[in-house]
TORTOR-285255 format. One record per residue: residue number from 1; residue in three letters; x, y, z of N, C-alpha, C, O in turn. Coordinates in nm, 2 decimals, padded with zeros to 4 digits. Example, Ala and Ser with C-alpha at 12.3 -4.5 7.8 and 13.67 -1.06 7.14 Angstrom:
BEGIN
+-----+------+--------+--------+--------+--------+--------+--------+--------+--------+--------+--------+--------+--------+
| pos | code |    nc1 |    nc2 |    nc3 |   cac1 |   cac2 |   cac3 |    cc1 |    cc2 |    cc3 |    oc1 |    oc2 |    oc3 |
+-----+------+--------+--------+--------+--------+--------+--------+--------+--------+--------+--------+--------+--------+
|   1 |  ALA |  01.32 | -00.57 |  00.78 |  01.23 | -00.45 |  00.78 |  01.32 | -00.33 |  00.78 |  01.42 | -00.33 |  00.85 |
|   2 |  SER |  01.28 | -00.22 |  00.71 |  01.37 | -00.11 |  00.71 |  01.29 |  00.00 |  00.79 |  01.34 |  00.11 |  00.80 |
+-----+------+--------+--------+--------+--------+--------+--------+--------+--------+--------+--------+--------+--------+
END
This chain:
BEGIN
+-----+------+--------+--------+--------+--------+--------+--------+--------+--------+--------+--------+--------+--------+
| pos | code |    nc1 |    nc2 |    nc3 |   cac1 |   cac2 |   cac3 |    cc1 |    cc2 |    cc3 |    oc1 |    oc2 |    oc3 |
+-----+------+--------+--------+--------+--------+--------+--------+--------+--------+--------+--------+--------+--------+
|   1 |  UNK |  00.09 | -00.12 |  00.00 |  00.00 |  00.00 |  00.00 |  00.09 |  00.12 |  00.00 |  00.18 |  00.14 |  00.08 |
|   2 |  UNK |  00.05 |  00.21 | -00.11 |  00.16 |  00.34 | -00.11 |  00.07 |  00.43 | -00.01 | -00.05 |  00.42 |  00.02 |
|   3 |  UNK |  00.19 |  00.53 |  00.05 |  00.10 |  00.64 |  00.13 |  00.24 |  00.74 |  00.13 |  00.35 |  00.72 |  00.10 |
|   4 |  UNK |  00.17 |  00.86 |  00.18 |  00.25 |  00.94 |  00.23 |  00.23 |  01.01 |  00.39 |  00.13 |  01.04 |  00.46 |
|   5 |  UNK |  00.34 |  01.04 |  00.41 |  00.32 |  01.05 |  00.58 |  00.41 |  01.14 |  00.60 |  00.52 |  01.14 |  00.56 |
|   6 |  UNK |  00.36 |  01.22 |  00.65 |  00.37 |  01.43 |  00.70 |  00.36 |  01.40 |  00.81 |  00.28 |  01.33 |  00.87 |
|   7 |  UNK |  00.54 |  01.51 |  00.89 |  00.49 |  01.52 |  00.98 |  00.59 |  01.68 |  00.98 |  00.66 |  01.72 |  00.89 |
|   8 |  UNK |  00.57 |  01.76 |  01.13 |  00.61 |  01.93 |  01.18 |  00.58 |  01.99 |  01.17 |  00.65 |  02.09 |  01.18 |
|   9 |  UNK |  00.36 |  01.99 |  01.13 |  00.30 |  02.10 |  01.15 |  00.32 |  02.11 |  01.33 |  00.34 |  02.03 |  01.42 |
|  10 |  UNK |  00.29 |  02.26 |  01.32 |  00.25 |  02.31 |  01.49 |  00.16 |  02.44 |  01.49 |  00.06 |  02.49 |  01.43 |
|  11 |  UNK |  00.23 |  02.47 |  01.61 |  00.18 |  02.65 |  01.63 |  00.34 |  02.69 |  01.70 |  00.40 |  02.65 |  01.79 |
|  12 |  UNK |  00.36 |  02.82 |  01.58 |  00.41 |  02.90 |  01.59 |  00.41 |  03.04 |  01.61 |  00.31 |  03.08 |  01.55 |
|  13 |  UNK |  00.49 |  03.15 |  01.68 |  00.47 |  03.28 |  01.65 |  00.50 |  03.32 |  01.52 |  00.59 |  03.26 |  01.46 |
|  14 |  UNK |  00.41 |  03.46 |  01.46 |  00.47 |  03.51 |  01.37 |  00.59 |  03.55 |  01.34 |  00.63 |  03.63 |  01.42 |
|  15 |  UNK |  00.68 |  03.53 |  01.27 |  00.81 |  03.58 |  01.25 |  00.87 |  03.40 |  01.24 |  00.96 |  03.38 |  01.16 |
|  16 |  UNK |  00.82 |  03.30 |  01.31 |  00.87 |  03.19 |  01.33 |  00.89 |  03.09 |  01.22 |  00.82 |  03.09 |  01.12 |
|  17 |  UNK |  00.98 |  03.01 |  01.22 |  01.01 |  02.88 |  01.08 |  00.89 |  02.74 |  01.17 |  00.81 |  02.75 |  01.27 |
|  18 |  UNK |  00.91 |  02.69 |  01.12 |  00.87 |  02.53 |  01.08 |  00.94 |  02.44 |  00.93 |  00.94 |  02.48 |  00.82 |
|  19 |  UNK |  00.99 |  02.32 |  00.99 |  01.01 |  02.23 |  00.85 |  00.90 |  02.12 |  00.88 |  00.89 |  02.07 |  00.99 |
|  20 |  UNK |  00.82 |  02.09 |  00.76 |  00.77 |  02.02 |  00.72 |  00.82 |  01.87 |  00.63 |  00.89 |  01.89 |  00.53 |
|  21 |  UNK |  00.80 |  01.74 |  00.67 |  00.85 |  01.67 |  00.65 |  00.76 |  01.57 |  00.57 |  00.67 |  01.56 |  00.65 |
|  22 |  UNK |  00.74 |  01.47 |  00.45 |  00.66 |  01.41 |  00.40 |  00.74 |  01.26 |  00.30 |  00.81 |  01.27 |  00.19 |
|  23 |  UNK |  00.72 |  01.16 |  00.37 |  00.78 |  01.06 |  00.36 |  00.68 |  00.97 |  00.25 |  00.57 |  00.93 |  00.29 |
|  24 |  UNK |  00.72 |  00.94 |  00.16 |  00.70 |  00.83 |  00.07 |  00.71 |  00.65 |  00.13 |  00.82 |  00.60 |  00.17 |
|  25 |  UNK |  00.59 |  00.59 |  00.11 |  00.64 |  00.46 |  00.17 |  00.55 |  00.35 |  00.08 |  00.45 |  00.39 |  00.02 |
|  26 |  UNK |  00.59 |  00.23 |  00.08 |  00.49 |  00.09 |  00.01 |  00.58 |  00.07 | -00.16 |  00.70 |  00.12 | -00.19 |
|  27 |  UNK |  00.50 |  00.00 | -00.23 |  00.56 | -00.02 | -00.35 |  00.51 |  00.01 | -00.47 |  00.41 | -00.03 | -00.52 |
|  28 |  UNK |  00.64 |  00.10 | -00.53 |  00.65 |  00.18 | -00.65 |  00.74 |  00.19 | -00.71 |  00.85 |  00.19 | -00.66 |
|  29 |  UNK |  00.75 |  00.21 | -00.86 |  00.87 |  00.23 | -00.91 |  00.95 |  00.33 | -00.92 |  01.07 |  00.32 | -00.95 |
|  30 |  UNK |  00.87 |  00.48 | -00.87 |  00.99 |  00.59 | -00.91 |  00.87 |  00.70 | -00.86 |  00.74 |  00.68 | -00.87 |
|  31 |  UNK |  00.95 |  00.84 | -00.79 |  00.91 |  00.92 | -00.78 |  00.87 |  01.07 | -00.89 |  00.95 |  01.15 | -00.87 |
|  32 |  UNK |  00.83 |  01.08 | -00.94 |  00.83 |  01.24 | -01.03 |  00.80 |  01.37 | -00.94 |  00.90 |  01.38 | -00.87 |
|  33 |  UNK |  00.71 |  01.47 | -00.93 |  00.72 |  01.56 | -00.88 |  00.66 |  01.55 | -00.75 |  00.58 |  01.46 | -00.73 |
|  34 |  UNK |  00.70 |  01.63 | -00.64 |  00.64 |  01.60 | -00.53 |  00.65 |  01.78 | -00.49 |  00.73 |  01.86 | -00.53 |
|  35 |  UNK |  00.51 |  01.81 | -00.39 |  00.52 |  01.93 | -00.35 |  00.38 |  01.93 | -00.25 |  00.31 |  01.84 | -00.22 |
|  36 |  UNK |  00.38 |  02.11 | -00.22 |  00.31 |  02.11 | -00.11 |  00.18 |  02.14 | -00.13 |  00.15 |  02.11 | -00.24 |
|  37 |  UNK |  00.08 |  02.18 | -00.06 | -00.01 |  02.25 | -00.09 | -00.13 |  02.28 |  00.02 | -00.10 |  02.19 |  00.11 |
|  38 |  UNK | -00.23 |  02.35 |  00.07 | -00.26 |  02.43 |  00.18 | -00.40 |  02.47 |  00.16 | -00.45 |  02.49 |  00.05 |
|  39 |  UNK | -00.46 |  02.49 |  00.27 | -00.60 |  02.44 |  00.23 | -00.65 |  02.59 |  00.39 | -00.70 |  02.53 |  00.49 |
|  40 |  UNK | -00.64 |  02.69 |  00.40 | -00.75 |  02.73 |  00.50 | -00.90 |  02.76 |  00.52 | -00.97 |  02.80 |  00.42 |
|  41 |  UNK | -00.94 |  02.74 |  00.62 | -01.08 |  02.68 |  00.67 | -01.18 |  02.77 |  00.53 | -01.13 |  02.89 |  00.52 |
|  42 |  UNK | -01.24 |  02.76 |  00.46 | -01.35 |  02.79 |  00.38 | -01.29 |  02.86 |  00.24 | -01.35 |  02.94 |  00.17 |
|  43 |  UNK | -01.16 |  02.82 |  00.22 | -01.10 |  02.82 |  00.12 | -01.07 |  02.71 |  00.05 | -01.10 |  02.61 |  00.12 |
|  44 |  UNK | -01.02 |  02.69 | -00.08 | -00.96 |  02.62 | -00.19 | -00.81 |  02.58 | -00.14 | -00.73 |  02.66 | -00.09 |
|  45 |  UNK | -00.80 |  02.49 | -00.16 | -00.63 |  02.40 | -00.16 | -00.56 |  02.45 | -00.27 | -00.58 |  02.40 | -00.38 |
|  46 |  UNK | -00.47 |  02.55 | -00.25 | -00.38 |  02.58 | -00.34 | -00.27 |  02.49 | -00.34 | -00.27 |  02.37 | -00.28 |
|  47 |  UNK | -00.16 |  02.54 | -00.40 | -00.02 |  02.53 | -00.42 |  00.10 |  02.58 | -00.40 |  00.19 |  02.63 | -00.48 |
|  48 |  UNK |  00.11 |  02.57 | -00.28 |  00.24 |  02.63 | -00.20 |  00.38 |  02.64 | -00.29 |  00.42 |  02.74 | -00.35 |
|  49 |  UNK |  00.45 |  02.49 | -00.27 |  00.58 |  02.49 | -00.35 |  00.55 |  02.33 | -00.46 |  00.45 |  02.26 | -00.50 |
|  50 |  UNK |  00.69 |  02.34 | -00.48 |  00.69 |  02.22 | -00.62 |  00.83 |  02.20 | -00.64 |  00.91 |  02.29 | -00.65 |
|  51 |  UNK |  00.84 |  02.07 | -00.66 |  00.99 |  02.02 | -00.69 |  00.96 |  01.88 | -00.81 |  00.87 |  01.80 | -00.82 |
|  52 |  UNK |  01.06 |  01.91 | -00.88 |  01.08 |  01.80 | -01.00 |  01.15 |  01.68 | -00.96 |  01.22 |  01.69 | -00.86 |
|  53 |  UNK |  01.16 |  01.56 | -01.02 |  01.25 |  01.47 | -00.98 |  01.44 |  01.53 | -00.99 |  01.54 |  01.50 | -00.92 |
|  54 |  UNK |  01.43 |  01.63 | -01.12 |  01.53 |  01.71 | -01.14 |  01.60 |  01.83 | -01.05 |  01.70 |  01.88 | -01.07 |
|  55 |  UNK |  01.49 |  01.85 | -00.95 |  01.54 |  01.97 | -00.88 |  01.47 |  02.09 | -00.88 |  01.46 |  02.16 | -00.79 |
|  56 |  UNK |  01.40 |  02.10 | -01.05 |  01.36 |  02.22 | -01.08 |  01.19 |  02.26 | -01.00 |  01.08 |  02.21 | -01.02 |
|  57 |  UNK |  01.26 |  02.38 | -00.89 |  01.09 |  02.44 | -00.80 |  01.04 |  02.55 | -00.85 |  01.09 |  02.64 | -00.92 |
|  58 |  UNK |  00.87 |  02.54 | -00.79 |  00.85 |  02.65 | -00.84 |  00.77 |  02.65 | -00.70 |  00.75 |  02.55 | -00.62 |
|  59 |  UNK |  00.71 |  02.79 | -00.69 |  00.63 |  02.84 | -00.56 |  00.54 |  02.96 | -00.56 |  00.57 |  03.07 | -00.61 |
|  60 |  UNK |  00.44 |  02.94 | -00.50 |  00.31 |  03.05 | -00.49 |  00.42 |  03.15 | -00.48 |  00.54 |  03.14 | -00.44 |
|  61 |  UNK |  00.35 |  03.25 | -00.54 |  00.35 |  03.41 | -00.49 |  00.40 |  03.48 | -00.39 |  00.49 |  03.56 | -00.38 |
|  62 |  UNK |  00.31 |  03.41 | -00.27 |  00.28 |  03.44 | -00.14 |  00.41 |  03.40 | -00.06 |  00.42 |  03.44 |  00.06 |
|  63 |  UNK |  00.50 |  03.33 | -00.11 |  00.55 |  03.23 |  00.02 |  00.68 |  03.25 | -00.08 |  00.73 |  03.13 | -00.07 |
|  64 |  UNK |  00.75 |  03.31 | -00.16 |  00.86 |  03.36 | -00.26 |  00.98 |  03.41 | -00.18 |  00.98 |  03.53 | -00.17 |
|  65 |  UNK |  01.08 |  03.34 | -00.12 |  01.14 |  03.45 | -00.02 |  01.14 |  03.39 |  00.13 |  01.22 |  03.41 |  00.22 |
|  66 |  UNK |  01.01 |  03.30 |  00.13 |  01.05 |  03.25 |  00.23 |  01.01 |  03.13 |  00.27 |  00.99 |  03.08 |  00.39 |
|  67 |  UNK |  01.00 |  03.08 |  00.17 |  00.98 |  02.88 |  00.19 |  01.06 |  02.83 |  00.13 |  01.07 |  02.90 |  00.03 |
|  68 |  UNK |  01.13 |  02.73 |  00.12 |  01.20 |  02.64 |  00.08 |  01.18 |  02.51 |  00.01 |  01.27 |  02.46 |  00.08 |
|  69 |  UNK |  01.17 |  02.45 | -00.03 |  01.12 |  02.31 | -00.09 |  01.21 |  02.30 | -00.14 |  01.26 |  02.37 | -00.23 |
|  70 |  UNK |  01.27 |  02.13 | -00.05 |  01.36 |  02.01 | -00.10 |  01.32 |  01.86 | -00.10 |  01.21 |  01.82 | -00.05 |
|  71 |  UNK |  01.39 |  01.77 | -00.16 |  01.39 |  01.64 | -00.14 |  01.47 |  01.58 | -00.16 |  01.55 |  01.62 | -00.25 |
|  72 |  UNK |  01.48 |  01.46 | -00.10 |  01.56 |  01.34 | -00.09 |  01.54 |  01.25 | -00.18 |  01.44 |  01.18 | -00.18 |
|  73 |  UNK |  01.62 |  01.26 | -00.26 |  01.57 |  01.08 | -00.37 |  01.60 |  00.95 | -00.31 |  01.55 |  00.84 | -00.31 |
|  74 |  UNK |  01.68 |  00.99 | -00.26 |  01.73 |  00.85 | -00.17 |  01.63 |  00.79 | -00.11 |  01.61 |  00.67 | -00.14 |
|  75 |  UNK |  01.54 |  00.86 |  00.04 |  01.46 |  00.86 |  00.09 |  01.32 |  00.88 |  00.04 |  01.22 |  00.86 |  00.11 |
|  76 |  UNK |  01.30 |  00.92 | -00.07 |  01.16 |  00.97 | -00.08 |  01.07 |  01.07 | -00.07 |  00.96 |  01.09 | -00.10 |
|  77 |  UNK |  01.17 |  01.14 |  00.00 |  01.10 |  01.25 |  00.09 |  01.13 |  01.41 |  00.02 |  01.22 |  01.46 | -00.05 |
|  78 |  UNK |  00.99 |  01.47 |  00.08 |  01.02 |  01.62 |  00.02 |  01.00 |  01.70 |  00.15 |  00.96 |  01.63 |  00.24 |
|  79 |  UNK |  01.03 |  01.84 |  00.16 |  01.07 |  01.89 |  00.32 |  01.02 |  02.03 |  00.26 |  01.05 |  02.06 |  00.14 |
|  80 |  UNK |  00.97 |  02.10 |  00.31 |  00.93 |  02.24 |  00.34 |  00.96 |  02.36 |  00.45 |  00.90 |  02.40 |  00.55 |
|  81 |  UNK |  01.03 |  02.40 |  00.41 |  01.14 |  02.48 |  00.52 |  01.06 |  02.57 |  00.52 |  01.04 |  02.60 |  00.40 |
|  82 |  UNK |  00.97 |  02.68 |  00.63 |  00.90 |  02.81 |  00.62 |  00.98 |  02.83 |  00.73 |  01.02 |  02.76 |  00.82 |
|  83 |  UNK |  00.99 |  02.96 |  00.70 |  01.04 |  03.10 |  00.75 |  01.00 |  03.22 |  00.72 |  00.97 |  03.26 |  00.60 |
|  84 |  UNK |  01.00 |  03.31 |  00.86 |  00.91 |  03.44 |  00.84 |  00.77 |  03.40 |  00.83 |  00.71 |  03.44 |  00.73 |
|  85 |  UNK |  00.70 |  03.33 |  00.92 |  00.59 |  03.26 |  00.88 |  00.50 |  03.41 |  00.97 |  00.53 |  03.47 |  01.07 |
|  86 |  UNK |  00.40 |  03.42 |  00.88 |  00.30 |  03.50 |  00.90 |  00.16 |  03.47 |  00.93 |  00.10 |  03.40 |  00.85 |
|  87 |  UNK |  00.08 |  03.52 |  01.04 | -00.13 |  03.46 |  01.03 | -00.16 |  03.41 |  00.89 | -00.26 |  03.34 |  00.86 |
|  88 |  UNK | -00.05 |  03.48 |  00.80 | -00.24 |  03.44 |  00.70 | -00.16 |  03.30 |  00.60 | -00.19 |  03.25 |  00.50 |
|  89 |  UNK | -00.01 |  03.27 |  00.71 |  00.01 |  03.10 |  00.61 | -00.07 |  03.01 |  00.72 | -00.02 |  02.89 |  00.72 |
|  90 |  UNK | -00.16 |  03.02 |  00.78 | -00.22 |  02.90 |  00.87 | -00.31 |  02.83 |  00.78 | -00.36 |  02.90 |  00.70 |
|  91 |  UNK | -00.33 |  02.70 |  00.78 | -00.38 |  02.62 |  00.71 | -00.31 |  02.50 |  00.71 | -00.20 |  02.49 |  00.75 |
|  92 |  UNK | -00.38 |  02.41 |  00.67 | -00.40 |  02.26 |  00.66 | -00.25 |  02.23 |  00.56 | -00.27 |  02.25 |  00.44 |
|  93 |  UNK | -00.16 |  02.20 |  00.59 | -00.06 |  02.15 |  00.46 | -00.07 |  02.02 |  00.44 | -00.10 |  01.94 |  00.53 |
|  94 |  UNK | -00.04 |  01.99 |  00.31 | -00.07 |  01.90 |  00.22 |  00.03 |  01.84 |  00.15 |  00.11 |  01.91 |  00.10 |
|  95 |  UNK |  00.06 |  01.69 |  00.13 |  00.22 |  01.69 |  00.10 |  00.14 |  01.59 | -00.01 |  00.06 |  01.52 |  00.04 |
|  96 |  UNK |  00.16 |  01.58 | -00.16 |  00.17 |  01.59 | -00.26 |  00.24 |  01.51 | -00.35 |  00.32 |  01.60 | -00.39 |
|  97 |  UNK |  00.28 |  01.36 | -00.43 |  00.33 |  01.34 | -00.48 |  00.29 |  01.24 | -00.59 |  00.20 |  01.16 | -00.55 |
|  98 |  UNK |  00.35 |  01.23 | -00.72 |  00.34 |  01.17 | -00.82 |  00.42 |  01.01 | -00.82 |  00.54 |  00.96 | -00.84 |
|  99 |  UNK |  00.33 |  00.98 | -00.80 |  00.41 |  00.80 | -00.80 |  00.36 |  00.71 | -00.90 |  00.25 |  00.69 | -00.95 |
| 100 |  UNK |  00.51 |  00.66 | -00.93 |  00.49 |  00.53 | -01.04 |  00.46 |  00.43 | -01.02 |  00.55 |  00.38 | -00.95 |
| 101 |  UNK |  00.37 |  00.32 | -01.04 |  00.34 |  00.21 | -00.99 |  00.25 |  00.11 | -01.10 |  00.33 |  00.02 | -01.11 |
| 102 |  UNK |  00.17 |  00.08 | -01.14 |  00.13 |  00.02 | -01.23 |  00.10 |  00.14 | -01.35 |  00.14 |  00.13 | -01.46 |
| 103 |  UNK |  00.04 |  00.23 | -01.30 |  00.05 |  00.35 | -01.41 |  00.09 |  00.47 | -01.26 |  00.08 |  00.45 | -01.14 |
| 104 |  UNK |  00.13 |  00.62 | -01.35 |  00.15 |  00.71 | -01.25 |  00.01 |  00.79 | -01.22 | -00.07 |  00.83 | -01.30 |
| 105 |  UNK |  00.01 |  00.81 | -01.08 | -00.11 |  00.91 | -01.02 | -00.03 |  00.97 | -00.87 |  00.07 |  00.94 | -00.81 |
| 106 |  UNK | -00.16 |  01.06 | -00.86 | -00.12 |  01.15 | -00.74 | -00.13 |  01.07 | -00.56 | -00.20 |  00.98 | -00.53 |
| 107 |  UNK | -00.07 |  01.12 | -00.52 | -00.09 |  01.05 | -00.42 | -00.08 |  01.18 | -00.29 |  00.02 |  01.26 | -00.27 |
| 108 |  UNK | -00.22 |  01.18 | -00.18 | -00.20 |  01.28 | -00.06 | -00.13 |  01.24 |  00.04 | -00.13 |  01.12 |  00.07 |
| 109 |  UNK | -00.07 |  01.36 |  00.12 | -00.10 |  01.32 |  00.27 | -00.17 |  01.31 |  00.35 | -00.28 |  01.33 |  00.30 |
| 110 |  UNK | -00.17 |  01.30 |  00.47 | -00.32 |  01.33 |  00.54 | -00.34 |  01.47 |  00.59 | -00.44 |  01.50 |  00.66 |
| 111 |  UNK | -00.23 |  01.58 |  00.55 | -00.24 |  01.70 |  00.62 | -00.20 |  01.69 |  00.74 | -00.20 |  01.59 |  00.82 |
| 112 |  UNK | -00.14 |  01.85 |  00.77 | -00.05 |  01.86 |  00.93 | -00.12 |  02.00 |  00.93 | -00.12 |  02.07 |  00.83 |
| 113 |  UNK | -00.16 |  02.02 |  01.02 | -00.19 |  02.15 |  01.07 | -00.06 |  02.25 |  01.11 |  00.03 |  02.22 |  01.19 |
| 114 |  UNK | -00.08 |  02.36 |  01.05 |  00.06 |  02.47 |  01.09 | -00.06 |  02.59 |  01.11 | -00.15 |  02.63 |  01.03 |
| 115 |  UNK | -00.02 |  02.66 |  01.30 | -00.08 |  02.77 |  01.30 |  00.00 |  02.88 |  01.32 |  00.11 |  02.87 |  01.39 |
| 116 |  UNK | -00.02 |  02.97 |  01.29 |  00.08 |  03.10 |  01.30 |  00.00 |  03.21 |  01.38 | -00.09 |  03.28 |  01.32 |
| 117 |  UNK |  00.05 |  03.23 |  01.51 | -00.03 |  03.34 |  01.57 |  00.03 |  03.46 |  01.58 |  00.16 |  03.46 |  01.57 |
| 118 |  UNK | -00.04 |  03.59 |  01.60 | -00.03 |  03.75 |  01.57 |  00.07 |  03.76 |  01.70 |  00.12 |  03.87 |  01.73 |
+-----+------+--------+--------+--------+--------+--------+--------+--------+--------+--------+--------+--------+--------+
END
């Protein structure tokens, strides 16, 4: 059974980091892109960051300057470094990835809660 498993949501003060961590597990043949994505209460699930199997990221608007998105090929995993975290990044994060396995599809996490207080 493939899954992915997030974990280093919290609550933090404004000004504060968090790394977000999202592990790949079960059986597959290969990773392609893996990234984040963020969901606050009576909003739409955007798209935070984004990483290729090659390296190549891209990232919201909002979060340009001070989020980070990496991964490990080795391990599977993709990591979300926030910093300068502000109220209005609170929301549901979402860890995101394209796995190969009989054919390729998307695969969630179950979401980590990150809150950021004033």
């Amino acid at each position: 059974q493939v899954q992915l498993v997030e974990s280093g949501g919290g609550l933090v003060q404004a000004g504060g980091s968090l790394r977000l961590s999202c592990a790949a597990s079960g059986r597959f043949f290969g990773v392609k892109d893996m990234g984040w994505y963020r969901q606050a209460p009576g909003k739409q699930r955007d798209l935070v960051a984004q990483i290729t199997a090659g390296g190549s990221t891209n990232y919201a608007d909002s979060v340009i300057g001070r989020f980070i998105v990496s991964r490990d090929n080795a391990k599977n995993t993709v990591y979300l470094q926030m910093n300068s975290l502000k109220p209005e990044d609170t929301a549901v994060y979402y860890c995101n990835a394209r796995l190969v396995t009989v054919v390729s599809r998307d695969y969630w996490g179950q979401g980590t809660q990150v809150t950021v207080s004033s």
